[in-house]
N, C-alpha and C positions, 0 to 999 in steps of 0.2 A: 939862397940867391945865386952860387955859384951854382950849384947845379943846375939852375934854368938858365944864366947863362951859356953854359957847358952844353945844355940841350936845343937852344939855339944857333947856336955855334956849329954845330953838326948839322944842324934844317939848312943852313945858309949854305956848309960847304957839299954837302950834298946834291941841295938844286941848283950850284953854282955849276960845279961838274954838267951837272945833267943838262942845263941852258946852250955851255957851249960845244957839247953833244949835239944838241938840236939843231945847232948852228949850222953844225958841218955835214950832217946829215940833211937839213931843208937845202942846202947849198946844191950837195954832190946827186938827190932826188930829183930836185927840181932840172938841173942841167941837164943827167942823163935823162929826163924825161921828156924835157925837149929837141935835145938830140937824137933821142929814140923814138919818137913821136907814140910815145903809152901814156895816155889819159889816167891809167890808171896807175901810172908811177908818178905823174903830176899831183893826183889825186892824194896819194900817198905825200907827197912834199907837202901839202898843204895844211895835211894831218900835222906833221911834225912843226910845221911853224907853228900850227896851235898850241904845239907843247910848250913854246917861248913864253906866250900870255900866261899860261899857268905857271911855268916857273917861276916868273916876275913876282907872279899875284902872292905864290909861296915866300919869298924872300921878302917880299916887302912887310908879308901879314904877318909874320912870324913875329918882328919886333913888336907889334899891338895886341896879340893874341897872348903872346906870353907877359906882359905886363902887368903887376903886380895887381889888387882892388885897389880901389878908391872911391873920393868920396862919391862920384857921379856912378860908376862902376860898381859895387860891394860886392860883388859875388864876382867880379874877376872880370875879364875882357875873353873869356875862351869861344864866347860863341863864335868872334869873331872866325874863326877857326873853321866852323859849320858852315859858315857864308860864304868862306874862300872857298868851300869843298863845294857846294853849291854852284856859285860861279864857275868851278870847272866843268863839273857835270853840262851846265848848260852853255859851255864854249863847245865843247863834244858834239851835245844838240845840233847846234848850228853851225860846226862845220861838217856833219854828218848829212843834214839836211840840202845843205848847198853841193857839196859831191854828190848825193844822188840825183839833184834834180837837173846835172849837168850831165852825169851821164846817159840819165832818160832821153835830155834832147840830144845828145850823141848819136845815140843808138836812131833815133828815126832822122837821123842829116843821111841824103843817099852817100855821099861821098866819106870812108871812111880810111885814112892814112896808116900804112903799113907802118908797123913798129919795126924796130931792129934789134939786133942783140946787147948794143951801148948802152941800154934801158936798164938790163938784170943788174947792174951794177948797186942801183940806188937801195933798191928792194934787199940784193944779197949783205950791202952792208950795215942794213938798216935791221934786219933778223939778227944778227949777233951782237950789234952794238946794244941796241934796246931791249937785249932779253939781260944782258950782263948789267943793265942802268937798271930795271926791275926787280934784280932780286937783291940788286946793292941797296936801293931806295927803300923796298918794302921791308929790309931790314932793319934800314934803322927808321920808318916809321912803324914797326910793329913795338923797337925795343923800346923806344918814347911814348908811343902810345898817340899817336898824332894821327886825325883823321884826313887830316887837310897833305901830307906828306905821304899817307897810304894809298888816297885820292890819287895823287898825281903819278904814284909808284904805278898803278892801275891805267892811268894815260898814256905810261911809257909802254906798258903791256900793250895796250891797243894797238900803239904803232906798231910794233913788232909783230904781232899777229898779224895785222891790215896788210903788211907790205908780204904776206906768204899769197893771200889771189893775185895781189900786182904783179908779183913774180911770175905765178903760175899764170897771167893773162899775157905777162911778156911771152912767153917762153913760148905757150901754144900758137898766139897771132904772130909770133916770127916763123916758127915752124909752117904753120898752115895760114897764108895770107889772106885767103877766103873765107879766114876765120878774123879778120879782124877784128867782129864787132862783141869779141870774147873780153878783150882791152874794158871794153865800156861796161859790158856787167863784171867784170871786177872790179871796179871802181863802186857799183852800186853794193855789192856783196861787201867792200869795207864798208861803205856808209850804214849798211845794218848793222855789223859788229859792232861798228862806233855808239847805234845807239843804242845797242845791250850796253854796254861798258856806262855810257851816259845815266842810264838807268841804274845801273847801279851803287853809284855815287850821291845821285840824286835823293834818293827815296828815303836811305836812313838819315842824311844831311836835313830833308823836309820833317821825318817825324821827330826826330829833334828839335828841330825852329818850332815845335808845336808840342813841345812841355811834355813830349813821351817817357811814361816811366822806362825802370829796369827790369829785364829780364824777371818773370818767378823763379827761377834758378838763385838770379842776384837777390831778390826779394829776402827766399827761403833763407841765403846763405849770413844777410845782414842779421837777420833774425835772431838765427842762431848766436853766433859772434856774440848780441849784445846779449842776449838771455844764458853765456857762459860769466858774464862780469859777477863781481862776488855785490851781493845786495841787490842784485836784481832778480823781482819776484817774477813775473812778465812785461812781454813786451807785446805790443799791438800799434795799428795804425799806423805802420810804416809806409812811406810816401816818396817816392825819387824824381827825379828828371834830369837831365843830361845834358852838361856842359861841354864841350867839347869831346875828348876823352874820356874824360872825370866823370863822377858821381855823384849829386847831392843829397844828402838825407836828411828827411827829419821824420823822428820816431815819438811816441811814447814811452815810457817806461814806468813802471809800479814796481813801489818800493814799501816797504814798513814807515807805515804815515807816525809811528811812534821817534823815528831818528830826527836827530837836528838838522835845520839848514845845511851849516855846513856840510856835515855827512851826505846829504842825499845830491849837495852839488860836487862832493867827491865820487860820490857813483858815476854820475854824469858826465865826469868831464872822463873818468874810465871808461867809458862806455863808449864816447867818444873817441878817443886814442885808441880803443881797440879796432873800431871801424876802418881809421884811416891806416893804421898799422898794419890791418889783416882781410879787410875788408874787399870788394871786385873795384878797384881803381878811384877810390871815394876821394873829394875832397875839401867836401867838411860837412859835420855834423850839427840838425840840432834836436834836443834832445829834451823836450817835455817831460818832467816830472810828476807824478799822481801817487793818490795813496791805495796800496793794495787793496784795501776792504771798502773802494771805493765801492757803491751799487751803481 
């Protein structure tokens, strides 16, 4: 129990950080983007306010995702976790979706406003802050194991990326003013990025919500683990699907139909302990019993 507190604890002050990051970054984007008149440093502010909703959605989930089973619950509350990473993906989507189809109608208005150099500000501070929030983030969602925290590590990326064309569309439509309508496809050029990044978020978020096993890698490796326990003859009919991070298994195992109850639920519950002790991120086992010379 302290330890999930203690890994909560870290989700919180991690996206707490990150939030009023965002703050000061949608602030200082949005302004210089209107003062520089660059669509696609507005574009860019817009992205980062998205990053607000997601951080929210993190901090909030964190306290019902890490929650302990119960009775309504038994196997834990972690999906919740899939669904916040889900929900981001598809804030991604749809602010991805609305920047490009604003800079589409940009691009055919005849009349398009020359940007200035006040603009590079939003974009230059926006590449160092969010590449330094990314590798903070993705660290301590990788050392947790959190997909919903790795999710949003991947968000901050996007900004950071996104805002290297707004830059590059500053820089060229102030140099060459007859190039203004460069502003507007780099604003479309993020909206792609953003929905690669979206896509990727999404997809293993969905085959999860949809009972996907583990890896044959993880398969082969549970396998193993349990068919090293002492009194196990074999093992077969191993079965996963994924909870958030985690693991869940339940296996067969064949054992000498000559030993007692008790003994063959002392294998079992070894079998068990070795899964989660050694196992690719398990977190719980269950573990069917049969007799070896079964046909």
């Amino acid at each position: 129990m302290k330890t999930e507190k203690s890994e909560v604890t870290q989700i919180r002050n991690i996206t707490l950080v990150s939030m009023f990051n965002n703050l000061c970054l949608t602030g200082l984007k949005l302004t210089v983007g209107i003062l520089g008149s660059s669509q696609a440093v507005i574009a860019d502010a817009i992205h980062s306010l998205s990053d607000i909703a997601t951080d929210l959605a993190v901090i909030f989930g964190v306290r019902y995702w890490s929650a302990p089973p119960d009775s309504d619950h038994p196997y834990g509350h972690r999906r919740i976790e899939t669904i916040i990473s889900t929900v981001i993906g598809i804030a991604l989507v749809s602010v991805a979706i609305g920047l490009g189809l604003n800079a589409i109608e940009t691009l055919q208005t005849p009349s398009i406003r020359h940007t200035t150099w006040i603009a590079i500000a939003g974009p230059i501070a926006s590449v160092i802050l969010k590449e330094i929030m990314y590798q903070w983030t993705i660290r301590v969602g990788k050392r947790l194991k959190s997909t919903a925290v790795q999710a949003n590590a991947w968000h901050q990326r996007s900004d950071a990326l996104s805002s290297i064309p707004a830059l590059l569309a500053v820089v060229v439509a102030t140099v060459k003013p007859e190039w203004a309508f460069v502003d507007a496809i780099g604003a479309i050029i993020i909206s792609l990025f953003i929905l690669k990044v979206a896509w990727d978020i999404i997809w293993p978020a969905l085959t999860e919500l949809t009972d996907r096993g583990a890896s044959e890698s993880d398969l082969s490796r549970l396998k193993e683990i349990a068919e090293t326990v002492a009194g196990v003859k074999e093992v077969h009919r191993v079965r996963t699907r994924k909870l958030g991070s985690k693991i869940m298994v339940d296996l067969h195992v064949l054992v000498d139909p000559e030993i007692s109850v008790r003994a063959g639920h002392e294998i079992s519950e070894n079998v068990k302990e070795e899964l989660i002790n050694n196992g690719p991120d398990v977190f719980d086992v269950v573990v069917h019993l049969e007799p070896w010379d079964l046909d």
